[in-house]
Each structure stands twice: as structure tokens, then as C-alpha cells.
N, C-alpha and C positions, 0 to 999 in steps of 0.2 A: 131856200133851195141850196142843194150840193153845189158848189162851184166846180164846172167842169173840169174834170182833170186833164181834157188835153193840157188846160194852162200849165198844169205841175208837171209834164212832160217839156213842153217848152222850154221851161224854169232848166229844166236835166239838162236838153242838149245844149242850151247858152254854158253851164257849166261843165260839159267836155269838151266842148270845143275851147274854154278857157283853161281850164286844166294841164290837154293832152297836146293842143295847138292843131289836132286835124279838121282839112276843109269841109268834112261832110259828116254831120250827125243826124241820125235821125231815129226816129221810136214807134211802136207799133202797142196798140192795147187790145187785147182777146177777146173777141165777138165771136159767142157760138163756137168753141174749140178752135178756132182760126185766129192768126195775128193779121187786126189790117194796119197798114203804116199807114200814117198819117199827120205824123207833126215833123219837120224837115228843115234844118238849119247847113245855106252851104250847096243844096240840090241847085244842077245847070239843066235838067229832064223835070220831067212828070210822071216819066214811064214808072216810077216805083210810086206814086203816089196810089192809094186805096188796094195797094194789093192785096191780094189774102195771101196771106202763106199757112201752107196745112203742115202741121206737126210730121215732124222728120224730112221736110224736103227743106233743102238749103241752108245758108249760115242759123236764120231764123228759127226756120223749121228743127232745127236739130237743138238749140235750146229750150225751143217749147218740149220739144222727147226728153230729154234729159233732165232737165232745169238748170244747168249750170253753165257757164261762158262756154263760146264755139266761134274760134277764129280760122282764118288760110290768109297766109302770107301771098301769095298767088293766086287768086278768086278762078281765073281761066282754065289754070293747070292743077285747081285742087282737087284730091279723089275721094275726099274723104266726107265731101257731102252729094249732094246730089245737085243735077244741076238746071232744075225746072221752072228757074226765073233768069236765067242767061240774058234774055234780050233786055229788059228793062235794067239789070245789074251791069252789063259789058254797057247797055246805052248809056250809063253814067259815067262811065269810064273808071269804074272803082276799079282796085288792083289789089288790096287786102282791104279785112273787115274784120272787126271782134264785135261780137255779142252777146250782150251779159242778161239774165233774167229778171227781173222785178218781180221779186215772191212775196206773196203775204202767206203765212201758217204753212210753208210748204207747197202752196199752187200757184203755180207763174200768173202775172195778171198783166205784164206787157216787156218789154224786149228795147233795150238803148245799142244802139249802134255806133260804133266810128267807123270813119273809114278812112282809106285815102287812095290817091289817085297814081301814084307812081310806085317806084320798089322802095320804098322806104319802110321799113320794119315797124308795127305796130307790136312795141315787146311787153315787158312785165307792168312797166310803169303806168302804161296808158290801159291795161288790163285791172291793174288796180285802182287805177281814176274812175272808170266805170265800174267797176264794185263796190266802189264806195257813195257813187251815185246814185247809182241803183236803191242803195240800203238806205240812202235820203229820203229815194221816192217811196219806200215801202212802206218807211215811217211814217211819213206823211197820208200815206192813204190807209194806214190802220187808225190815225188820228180822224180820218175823214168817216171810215165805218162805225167808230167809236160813238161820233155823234149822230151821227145818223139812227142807233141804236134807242142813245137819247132821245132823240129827239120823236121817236115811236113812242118810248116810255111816258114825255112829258103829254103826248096827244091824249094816252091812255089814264093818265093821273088827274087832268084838267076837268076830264070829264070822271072824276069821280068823285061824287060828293063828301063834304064832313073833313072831319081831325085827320084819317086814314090819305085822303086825296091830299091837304095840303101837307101832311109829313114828307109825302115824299115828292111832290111839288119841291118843296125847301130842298130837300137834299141833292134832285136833278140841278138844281139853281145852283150850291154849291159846286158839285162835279166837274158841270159846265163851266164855270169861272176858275174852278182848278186847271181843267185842260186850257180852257181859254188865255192864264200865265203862261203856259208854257209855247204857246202857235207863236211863231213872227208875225208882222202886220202882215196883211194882206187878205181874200177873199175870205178864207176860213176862218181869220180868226173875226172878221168881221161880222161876217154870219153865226158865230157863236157868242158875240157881246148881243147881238140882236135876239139872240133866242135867250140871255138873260135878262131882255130887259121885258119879253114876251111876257115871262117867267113872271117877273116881277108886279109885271101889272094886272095879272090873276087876282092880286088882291085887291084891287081898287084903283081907283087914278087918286094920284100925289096929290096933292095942297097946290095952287097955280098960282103965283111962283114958288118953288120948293124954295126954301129959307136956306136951306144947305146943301151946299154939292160937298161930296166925299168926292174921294181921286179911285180910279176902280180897284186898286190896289186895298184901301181901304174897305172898299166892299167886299173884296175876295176875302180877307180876311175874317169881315162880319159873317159873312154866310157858312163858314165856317163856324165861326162861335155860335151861329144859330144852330147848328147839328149838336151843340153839346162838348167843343171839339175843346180841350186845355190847348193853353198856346204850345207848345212843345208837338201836340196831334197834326194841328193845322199849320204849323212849319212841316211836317213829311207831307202833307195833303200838298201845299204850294210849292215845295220842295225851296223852302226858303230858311234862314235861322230861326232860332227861337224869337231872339232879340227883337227881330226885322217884325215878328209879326208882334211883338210887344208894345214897337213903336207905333206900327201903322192902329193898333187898338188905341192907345195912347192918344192921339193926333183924332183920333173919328170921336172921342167921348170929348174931346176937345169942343171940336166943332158941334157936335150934337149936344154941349149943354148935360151930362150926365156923369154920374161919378164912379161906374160901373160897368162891366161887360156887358150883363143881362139890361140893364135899362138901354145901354146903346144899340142892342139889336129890337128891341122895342121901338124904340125914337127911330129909326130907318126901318123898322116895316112901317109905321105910319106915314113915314114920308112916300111909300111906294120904292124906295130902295131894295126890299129885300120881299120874298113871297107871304 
């Protein structure tokens, strides 16, 4: 399953509040053309929790119209949005707010917040902490559709019989372990080691106890050589050197007993290492 993305929301506002040092961050993601907030780091109310805000009312609202940052240094006396969440926004005691967009391909898909509570100036620097937060979370959730895409692909390859089904079996297995170098630990890239190992075991179950473990670096590597890929291909694929993937080839024909690229991807699909 997708790992929910409030968590990668979470993840944003611990990093404005680190960033920028304001006491109130918080994020809204788009349901039904509507942004509801709902992850909040810092909040002394509840009165903003699950609100909607409708495109074009308020700080929020006016980012969702636009798509780009929408602050007021004065939340009370600003004229420049509208002002149809007052109660729950003065209930907090905010006093300025900046609000930047989180777009994927152009369409906003959720809204990061600072705020603070006194006249203290929210200026360029704390504007650009959050844009560049933002483009954190963007990346990461185009990372999360990405596989998600896959992961339709691999449902639809499983279930097709013959040479045609496991080619491209092998190459989602690949992909996967490409993208899957590049995730830091956590949910996502968890959930895509486990859709390689899904992958993997399409072909049969391993020898019990497998005689060799490779390091996954090793296998990413392999599954590469198994598309056909020269080392020089499958260094841009992992976005690694050439060298690196020479050694890690080096080190797996090691362990697997073979004197050969092509045999070493042989010997790890027999082990259930590759599809």
C-alpha cells in the first residue's frame, strides 16, 4: 500500500519550523477542489483543524487560485484576501502567515503554512524555506505516483503469460530498484524493496536456505545487466559511476561462483534474486 502522505506532510512542517524558527506550521492537502488542513505542528486551538478552504477565500484560498505563495504581514488588517475563516485564524492568535503551493505538473495538490503569532516579519528567507519545502514534497509525491503507476504495470504483467509477461516483469523489477536507490529509508522506500522482492518471487521460491546473499546494491546492479544494460547504461539507470557498477558486478560474480556477467544473472534468478 501507498504510505499515507499526511506522514510526508508531517516530515515538511518539522522542517519549517526547523528552517524558519516559526511557532506554527501547518499543511492542507486537496479534497474535491477544497484544501482541508490537517497536519499541524505548534497549533494552541483546534478551531483550524479539518477546515475546508474554497479556492480564492483567504491566505489558502488564494494560493489554491493562483498557485504560487500568498502571505499578509497583518492577517487582521489585510485587504488583500478575503476574510471568511477569521474566527478560527484570529482564534489562533496568528498575526502573519505565508503560504506556498505544493504542485505536481502544474496542479496544486496541498498548501505548507508558517505562521506567527506577534508583528514579527515573515520576509524573503522564511518565503524561500518554504519553497523549497514544498518542491521536497513535490518530489517526493511524483516519486510516490511514479510507483504507484508501476505498481498497476507489474499487477498487469503477472497476469500475463509466456516470454512477453516475464520481459517486462524483469524490467518493472529493474525500474523499481532504480527508483528504489534513489528514496531515503523510510515508508516508501520500504514498500518498493517489497514490491521487488514480490517481483522476484514470480519466479519461483529460492533454494531454503539461499547459499548467497548479495547486498541490494548488488542486485540493483544485476537487474540492470539482466535488461541487456553495459555498465556505462546502468551507471545513468542508478545514477552511479561506471566503476561503482563494475565493482558491485565484480563482488556478485564473486559471490555467486561465475566468471561472467551473463552467468551471474543466471545464478540470481535461480536463487529467486531476480525475476
Amino acid at each position: 500500500m501507498r504510505p499515507a502522505d499526511g506522514e510526508l506532510y508531517r516530515r515538511a512542517l518539522r522542517g519549517i519550523r526547523h528552517r524558519t524558527g516559526v511557532p506554527l506550521a501547518f499543511a492542507g492537502q486537496l479534497h474535491d477542489q477544497r484544501l482541508v488542513l490537517s497536519e499541524f505542528l505548534g497549533a494552541r486551538t483546534t478551531g483550524l483543524r479539518d477546515l475546508h478552504v474554497e479556492p480564492g477565500k483567504g491566505v489558502g484560498g488564494t494560493v489554491l487560485e493562483r498557485g504560487r505563495p500568498c502571505g499578509v504581514s497583518d492577517y487582521r488588517a489585510a485587504r488583500s484576501i478575503t476574510h471568511d475563516y477569521d474566527d478560527p485564524v484570529l482564534g489562533e492568535g496568528i498575526h502573519a502567515t505565508i503560504a506556498v503551493p505544493v504542485a505536481t505538473h502544474g496542479r496544486v495538490r496541498g498548501v505548507l503554512y508558517a505562521a506567527v503569532r506577534s508583528d514579527l516579519p515573515l520576509g524573503t528567507r522564511a518565503v524561500d524555506a518554504l519553497v523549497g519545502i514544498a518542491g521536497e514534497v513535490a518530489r517526493e509525491l511524483l516519486v510516490r505516483d511514479e510507483v504507484d503507476q508501476r505498481l498497476k504495470l507489474l499487477t498487469a504483467a503477472a497476469a500475463e503469460p509466456g516470454p512477453a509477461g516475464r520481459e517486462q516483469l524483469r524490467e518493472l523489477h529493474a525500474e523499481l530498484r532504480g527508483i528504489a536507490a534513489d528514496v531515503p529509508p523510510g515508508p516508501l522506500h520500504d514498500r518498493l524493496r517489497r514490491a521487488c522482492d514480490r517481483i522476484s518471487a514470480l519466479g519461483g521460491p529460492p533454494p531454503d536456505p539461499a547459499p548467497v546473499t548479495l547486498s541490494p546494491r548488488e542486485i540493483d546492479v544485476l537487474s540492470q545487466i539482466a535488461l541487456g544494460c553495459s555498465n556505462a547504461e546502468a551507471a545513468t539507470r542508478l545514477a552511479v559511476r561506471p566503476e561503482t557498477v563494475k565493482a558491485y558486478l565484480r563482488s556478485a560474480m564473486s559471490k555467486l561462483a561465475v566468471h561472467n556477467r551473463y552467468r551471474a544473472v543466471l545464478a540470481a534468478r535461480r536463487l529467486g534474486l531476480l525475476p
